[in-house]
C-alpha positions as CSV (number, residue, x, y, z in Angstrom):
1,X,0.0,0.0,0.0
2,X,1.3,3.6,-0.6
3,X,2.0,5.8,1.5
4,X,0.5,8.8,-1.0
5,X,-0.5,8.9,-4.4
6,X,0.7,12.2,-5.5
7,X,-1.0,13.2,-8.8
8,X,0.5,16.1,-10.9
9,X,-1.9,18.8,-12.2
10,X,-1.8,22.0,-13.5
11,X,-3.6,24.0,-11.4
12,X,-6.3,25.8,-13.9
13,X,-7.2,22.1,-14.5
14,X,-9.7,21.1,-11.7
15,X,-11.5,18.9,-14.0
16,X,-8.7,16.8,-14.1
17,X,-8.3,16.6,-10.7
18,X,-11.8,16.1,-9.8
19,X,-11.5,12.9,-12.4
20,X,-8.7,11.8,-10.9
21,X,-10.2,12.0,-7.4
22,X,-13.3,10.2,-8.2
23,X,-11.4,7.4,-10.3
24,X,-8.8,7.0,-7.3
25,X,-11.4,6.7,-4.8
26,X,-13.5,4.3,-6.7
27,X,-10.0,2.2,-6.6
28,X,-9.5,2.8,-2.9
29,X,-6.8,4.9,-3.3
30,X,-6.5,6.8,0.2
31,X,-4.3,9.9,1.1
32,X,-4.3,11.5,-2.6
33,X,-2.5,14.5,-2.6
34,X,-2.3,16.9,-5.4
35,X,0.7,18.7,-6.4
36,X,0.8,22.2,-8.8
37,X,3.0,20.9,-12.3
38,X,5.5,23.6,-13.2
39,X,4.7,25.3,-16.3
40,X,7.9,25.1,-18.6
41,X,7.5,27.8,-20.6
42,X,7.3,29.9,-18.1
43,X,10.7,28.5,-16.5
44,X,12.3,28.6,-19.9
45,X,11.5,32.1,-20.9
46,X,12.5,33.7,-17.1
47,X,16.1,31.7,-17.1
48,X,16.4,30.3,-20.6
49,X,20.0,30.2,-19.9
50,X,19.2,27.3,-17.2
51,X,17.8,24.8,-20.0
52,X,20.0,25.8,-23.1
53,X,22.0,22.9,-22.5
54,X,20.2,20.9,-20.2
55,X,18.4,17.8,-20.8
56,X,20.1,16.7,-23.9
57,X,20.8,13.2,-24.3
58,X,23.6,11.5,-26.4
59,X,21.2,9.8,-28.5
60,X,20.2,13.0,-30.4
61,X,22.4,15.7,-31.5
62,X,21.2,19.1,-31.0
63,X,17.7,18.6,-29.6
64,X,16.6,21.4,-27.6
65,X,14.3,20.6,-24.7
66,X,11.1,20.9,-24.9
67,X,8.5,23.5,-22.3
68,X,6.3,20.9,-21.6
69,X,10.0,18.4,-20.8
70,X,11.2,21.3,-18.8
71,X,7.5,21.6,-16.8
72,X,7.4,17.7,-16.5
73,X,11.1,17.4,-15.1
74,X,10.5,19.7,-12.4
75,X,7.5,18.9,-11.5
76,X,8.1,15.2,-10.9
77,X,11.6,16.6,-9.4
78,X,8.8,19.0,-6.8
79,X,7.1,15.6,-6.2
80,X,10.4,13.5,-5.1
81,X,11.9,16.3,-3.5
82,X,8.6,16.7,-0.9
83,X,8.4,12.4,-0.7
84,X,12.3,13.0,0.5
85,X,11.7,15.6,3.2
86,X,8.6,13.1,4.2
87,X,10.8,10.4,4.6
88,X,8.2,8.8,2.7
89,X,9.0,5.2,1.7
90,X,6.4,4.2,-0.7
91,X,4.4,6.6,-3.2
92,X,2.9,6.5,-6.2
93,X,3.8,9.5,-9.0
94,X,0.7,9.9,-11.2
95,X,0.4,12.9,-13.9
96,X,-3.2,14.4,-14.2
97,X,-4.0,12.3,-17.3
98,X,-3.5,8.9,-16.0
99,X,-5.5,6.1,-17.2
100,X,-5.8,3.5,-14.6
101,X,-7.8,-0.2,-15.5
102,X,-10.2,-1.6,-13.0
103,X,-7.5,-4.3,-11.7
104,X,-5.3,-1.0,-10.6
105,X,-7.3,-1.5,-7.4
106,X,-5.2,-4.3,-6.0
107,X,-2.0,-2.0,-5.7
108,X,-4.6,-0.3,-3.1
109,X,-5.6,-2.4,-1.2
């Protein structure tokens, strides 16, 4: 059993995370917590000298990251840094748009 289910959402999405709450409780998820994604392109356009060359990898040459890459890295980065100051031991990272099948419910139980 988890310890939380963190779910990352943008914030002006609260349709998303009244979905996610329902289809979590049906499941028997318990202590759900949401957590505010960082938008990227906000990041990259106040310090785009942070991400210029961040995040490349060595499998292709010259690929700039992405907003949405930037805003996904952090915000899972936010998540694992909160789980650490928790000492939390076992959580479950979910992104806003998570589709989770009926059999899910076992890992809450």
């Amino acid at each position: 059993i988890f310890n939380v289910v963190f779910v990352i959402s943008l914030a002006s999405r609260a349709w998303h995370r009244v979905h996610m709450r329902h289809m979590l409780a049906f499941l028997g998820a318990r202590n759900v917590e949401f957590i505010d994604a960082i938008e990227g392109s906000a990041v990259q356009q106040q310090h785009p000298e942070q991400w210029q060359y961040r995040m490349y990898t060595d499998e292709i040459e010259h690929l700039t990251p992405a907003a949405g890459a930037i805003g996904c890295y952090l915000s899972h980065f936010k998540v694992h840094k909160t789980a650490h100051a928790r000492d939390l031991q076992l959580y479950l990272v979910l992104e806003e748009d998570a589709v989770l099948l009926p059999h899910a419910a076992l890992r809450f139980h």
